[in-house]
N, CA and C of each residue as an Amber inpcrd file, in Angstrom:
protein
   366
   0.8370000  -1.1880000   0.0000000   0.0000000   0.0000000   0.0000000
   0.8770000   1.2450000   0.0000000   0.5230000   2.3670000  -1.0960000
   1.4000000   3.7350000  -1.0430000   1.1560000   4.3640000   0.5930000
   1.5880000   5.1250000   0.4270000   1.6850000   5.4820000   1.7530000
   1.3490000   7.2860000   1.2740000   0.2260000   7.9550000   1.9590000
   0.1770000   9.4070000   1.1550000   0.4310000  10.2760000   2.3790000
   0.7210000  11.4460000   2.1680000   0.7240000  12.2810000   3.1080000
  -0.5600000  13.4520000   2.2900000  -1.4210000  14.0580000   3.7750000
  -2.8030000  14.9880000   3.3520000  -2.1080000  16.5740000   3.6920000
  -2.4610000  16.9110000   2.6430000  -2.3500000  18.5260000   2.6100000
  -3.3260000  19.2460000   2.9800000  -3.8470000  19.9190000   4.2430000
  -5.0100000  20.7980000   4.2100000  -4.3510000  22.4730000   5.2800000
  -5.2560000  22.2770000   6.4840000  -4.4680000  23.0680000   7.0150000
  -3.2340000  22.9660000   7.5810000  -2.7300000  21.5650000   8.0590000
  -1.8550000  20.9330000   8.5350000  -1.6370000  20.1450000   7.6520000
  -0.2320000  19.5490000   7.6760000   0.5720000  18.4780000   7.0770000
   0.2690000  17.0010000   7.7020000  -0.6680000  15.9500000   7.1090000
  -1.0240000  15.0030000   7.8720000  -0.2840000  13.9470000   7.5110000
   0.7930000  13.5910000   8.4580000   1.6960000  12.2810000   7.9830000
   0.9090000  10.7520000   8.7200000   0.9340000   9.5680000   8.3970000
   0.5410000   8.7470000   9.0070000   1.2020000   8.1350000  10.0110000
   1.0440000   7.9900000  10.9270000   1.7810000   8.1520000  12.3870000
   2.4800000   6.5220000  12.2230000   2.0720000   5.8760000  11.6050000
   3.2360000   4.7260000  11.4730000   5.0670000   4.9080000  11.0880000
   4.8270000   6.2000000  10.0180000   5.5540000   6.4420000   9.2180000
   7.2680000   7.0930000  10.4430000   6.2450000   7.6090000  11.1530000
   7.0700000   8.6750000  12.1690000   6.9550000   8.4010000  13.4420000
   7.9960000   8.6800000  14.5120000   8.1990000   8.1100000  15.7520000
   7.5890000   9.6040000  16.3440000   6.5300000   8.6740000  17.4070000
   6.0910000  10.1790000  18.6350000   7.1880000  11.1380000  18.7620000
   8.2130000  10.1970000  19.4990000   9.4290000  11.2380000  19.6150000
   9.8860000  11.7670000  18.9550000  10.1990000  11.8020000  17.3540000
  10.6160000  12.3970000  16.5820000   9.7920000  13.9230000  16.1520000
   8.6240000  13.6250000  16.0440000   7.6830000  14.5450000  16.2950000
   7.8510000  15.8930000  17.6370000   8.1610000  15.2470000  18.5040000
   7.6790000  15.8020000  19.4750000   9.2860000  16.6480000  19.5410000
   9.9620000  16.0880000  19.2380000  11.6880000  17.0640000  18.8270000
  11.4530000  18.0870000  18.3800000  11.2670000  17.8140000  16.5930000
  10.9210000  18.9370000  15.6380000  10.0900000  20.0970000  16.1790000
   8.5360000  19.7030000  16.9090000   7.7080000  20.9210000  17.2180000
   6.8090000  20.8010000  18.3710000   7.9080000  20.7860000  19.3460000
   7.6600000  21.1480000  20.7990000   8.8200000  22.2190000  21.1050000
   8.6390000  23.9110000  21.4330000   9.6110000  25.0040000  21.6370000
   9.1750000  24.5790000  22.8360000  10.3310000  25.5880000  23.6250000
  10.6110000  26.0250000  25.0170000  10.3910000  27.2840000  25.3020000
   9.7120000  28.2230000  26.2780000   9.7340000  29.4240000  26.2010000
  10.7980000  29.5130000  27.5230000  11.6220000  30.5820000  27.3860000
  12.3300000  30.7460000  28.2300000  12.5030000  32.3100000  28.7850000
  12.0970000  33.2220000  29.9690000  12.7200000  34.4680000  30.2710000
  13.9490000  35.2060000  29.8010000  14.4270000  34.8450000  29.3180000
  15.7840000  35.2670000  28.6460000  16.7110000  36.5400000  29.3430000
  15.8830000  37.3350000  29.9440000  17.0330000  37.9860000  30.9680000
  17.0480000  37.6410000  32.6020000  16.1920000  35.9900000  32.7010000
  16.7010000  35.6100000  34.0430000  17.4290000  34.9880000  33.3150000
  18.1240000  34.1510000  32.2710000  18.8480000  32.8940000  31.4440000
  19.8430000  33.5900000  31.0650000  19.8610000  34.9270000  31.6800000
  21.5060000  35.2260000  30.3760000  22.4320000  34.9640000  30.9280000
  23.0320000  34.7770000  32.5310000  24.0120000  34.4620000  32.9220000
  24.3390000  33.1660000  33.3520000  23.2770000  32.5380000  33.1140000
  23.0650000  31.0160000  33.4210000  24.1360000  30.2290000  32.6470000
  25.2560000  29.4210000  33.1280000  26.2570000  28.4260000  32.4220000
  25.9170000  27.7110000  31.5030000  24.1060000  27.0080000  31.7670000
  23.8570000  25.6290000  31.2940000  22.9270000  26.3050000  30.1520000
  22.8810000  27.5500000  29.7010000  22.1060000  28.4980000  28.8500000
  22.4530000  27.5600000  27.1100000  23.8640000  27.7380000  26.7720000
  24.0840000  27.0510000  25.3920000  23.1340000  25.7640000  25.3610000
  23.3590000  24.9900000  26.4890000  22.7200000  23.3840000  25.9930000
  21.2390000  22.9930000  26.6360000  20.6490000  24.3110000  26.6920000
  19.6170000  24.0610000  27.7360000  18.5390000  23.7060000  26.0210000
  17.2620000  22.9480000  26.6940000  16.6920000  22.5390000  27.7000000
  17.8330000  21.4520000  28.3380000  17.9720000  22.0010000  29.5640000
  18.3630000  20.8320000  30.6210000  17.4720000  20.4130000  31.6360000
  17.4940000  19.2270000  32.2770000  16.8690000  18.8640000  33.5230000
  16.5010000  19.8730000  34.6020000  17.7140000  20.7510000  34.6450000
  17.4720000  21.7260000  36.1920000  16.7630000  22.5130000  35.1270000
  16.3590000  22.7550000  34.0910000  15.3130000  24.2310000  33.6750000
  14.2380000  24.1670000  33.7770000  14.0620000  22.5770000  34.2800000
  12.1470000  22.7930000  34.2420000  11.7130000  23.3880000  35.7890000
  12.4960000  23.5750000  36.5840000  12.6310000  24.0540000  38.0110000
  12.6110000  25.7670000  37.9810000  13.5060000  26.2380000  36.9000000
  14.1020000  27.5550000  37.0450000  12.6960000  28.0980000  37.0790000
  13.1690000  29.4280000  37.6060000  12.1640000  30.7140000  37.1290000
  12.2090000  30.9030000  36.0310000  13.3400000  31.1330000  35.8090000
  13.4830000  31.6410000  33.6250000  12.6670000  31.0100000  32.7560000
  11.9480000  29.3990000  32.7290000  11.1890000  28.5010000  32.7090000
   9.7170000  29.4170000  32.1830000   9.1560000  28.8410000  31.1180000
   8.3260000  30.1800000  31.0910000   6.4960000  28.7920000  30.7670000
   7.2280000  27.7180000  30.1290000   6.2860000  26.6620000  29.2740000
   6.7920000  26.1410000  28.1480000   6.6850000  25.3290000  27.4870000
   6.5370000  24.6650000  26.5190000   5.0260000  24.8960000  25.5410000
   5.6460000  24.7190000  24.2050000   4.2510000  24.7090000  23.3430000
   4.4700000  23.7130000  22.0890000   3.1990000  23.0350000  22.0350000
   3.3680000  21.7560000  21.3860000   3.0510000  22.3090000  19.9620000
   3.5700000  22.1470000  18.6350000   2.9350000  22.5480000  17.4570000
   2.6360000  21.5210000  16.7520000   2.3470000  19.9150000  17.1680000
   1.6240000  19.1670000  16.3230000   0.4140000  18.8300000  17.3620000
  -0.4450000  18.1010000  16.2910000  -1.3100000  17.5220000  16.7110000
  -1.5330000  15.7800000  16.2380000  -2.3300000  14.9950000  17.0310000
  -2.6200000  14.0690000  16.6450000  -4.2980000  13.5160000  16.3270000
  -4.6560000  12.8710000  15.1510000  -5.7060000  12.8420000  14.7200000
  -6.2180000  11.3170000  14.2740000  -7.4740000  10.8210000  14.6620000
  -7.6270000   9.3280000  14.8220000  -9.0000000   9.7690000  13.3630000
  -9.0260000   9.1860000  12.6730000  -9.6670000   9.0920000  11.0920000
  -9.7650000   7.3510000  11.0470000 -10.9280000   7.7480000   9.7140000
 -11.4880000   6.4020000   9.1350000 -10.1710000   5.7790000   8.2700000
  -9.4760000   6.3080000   7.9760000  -7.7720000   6.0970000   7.4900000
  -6.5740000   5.8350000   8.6610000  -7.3200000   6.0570000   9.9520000
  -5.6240000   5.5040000  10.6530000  -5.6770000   6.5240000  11.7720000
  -4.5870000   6.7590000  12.1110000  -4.1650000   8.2950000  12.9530000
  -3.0530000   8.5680000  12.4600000  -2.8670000   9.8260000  11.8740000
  -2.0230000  10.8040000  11.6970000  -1.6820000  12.0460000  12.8770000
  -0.1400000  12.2850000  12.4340000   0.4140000  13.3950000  13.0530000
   0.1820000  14.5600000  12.4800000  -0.0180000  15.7160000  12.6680000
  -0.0700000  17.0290000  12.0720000   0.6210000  18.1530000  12.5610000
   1.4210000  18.3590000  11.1660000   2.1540000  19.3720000  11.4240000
   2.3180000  20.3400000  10.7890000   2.7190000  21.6060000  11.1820000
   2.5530000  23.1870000  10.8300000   2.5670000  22.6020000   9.5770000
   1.8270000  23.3360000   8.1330000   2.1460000  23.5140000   6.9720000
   3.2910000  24.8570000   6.1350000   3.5310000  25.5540000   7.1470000
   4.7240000  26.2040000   6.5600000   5.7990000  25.7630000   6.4370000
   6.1670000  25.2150000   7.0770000   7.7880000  24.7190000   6.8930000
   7.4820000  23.1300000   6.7460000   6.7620000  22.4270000   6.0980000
   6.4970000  21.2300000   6.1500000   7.5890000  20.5110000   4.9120000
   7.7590000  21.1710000   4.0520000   9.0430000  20.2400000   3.4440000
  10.2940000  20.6210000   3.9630000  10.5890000  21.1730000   4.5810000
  12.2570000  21.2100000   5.5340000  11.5530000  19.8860000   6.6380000
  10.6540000  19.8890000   7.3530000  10.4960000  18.6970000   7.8960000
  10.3690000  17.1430000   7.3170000   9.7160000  17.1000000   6.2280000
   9.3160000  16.0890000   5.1550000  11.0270000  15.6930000   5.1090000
  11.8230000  16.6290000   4.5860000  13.5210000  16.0280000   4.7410000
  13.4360000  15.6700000   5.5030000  14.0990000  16.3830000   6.6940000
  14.4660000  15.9240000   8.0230000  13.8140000  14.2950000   8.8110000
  13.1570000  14.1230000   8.1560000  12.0700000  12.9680000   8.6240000
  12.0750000  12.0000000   7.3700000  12.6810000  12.2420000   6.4340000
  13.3060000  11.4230000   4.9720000  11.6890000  10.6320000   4.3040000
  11.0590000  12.0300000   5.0890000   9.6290000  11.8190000   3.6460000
   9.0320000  12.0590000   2.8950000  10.4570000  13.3840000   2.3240000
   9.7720000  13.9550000   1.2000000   9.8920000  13.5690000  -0.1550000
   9.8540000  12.0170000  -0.4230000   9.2510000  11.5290000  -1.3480000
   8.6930000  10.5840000  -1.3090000   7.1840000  10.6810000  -0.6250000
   6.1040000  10.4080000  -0.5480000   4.9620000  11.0030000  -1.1630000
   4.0880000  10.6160000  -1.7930000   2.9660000  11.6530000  -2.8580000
   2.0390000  12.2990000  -1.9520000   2.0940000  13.4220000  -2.1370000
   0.7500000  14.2210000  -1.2890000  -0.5220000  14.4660000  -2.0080000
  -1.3550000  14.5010000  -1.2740000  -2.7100000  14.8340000  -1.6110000
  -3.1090000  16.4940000  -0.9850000  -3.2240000  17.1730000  -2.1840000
  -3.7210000  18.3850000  -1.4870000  -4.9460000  18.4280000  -1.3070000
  -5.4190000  19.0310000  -0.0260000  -6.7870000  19.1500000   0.2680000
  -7.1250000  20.4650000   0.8960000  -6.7090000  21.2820000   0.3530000
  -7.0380000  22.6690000   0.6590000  -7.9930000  23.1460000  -0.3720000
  -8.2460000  24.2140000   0.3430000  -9.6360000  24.7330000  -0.7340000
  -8.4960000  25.8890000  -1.2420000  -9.2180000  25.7190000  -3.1880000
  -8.7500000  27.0890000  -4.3300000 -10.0290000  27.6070000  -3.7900000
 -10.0320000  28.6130000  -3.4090000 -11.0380000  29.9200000  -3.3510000
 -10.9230000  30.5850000  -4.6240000 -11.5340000  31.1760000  -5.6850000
 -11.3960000  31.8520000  -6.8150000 -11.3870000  33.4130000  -6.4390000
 -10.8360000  34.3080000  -6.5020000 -10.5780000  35.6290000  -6.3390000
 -11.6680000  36.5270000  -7.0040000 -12.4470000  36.7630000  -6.2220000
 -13.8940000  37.9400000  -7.0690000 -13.7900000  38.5670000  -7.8320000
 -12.3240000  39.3600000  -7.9050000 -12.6290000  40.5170000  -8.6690000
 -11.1640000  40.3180000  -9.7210000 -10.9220000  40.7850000 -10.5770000
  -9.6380000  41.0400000 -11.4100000  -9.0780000  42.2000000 -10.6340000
  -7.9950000  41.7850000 -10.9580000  -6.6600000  42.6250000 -10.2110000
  -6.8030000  44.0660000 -11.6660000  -6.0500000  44.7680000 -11.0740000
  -5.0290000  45.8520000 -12.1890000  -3.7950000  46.2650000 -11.6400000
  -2.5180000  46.0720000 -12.3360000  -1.6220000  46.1750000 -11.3790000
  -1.2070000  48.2670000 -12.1080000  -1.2770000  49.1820000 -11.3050000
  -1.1760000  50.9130000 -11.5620000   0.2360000  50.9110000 -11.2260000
   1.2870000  50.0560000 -10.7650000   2.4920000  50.7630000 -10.4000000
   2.9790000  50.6410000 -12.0610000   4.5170000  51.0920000 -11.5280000
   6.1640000  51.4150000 -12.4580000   6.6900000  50.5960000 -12.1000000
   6.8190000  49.2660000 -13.1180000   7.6110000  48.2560000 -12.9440000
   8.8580000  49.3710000 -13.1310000  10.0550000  48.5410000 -12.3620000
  11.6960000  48.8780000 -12.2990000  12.4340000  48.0180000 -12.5170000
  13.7140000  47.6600000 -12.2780000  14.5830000  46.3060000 -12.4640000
  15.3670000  46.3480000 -11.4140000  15.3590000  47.5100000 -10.5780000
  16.0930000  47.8430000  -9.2770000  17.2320000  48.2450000  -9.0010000
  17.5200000  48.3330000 -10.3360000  19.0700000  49.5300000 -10.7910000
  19.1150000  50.9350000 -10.3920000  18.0050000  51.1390000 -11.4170000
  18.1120000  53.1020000 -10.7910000  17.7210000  53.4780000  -9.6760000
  17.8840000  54.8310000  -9.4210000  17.8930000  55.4010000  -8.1880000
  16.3840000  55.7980000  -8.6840000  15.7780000  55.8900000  -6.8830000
  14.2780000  56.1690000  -7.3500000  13.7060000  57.5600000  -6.4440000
């Protein structure tokens, strides 16, 4: 069976494909105070163990989600940067299905500027 990845608002990979943990690397940040952390030693390699204690410690924020469908459960993840992840995760050659909506644009454009080439002075 191919294996597809869904394009809509999120990037829906099929959670077989990808390890929780790997997931949870890529897009789980740390928020951190940054001027209680500036003199802190363990600042370069942090998150460390003693930071979930600190004050500087601010939360964590998760940017995937997980989703249980008539197809399986998938992971979902941000769609902006989803092919730097698709590498990183060695699945970007897998076929996607887009499922976003084309909205058609109401009206015709007119574009009134002065095209330039960005040579001259303006």
């Amino acid at each position: 069976m191919e294996e597809t990845l869904f394009l809509s608002t999120r990037c829906w990979i099929p959670s077989h494909l990808v390890d929780e943990d790997e997931i949870d690397e890529l897009y789980t940040h740390f928020q951190f105070a940054e001027h209680k952390c500036k003199r802190c030693p363990i600042r370069p390699r942090r998150p460390a163990n003693v930071c979930w204690k600190c004050p500087g410690f601010m939360g964590e924020t998760q940017l995937y989600s997980k989703r249980q469908t008539e197809n399986g459960i998938f992971w979902g993840i941000p769609l902006a940067q989803h092919k730097k992840a698709l590498e990183l995760l060695q699945l970007d050659d897998l076929p996607r299905e887009d499922m976003r909506k084309k909205i058609p644009f109401p009206q015709k454009l007119k574009f009134t500027g002065k095209l330039h080439d960005g040579t001259a002075n303006h």
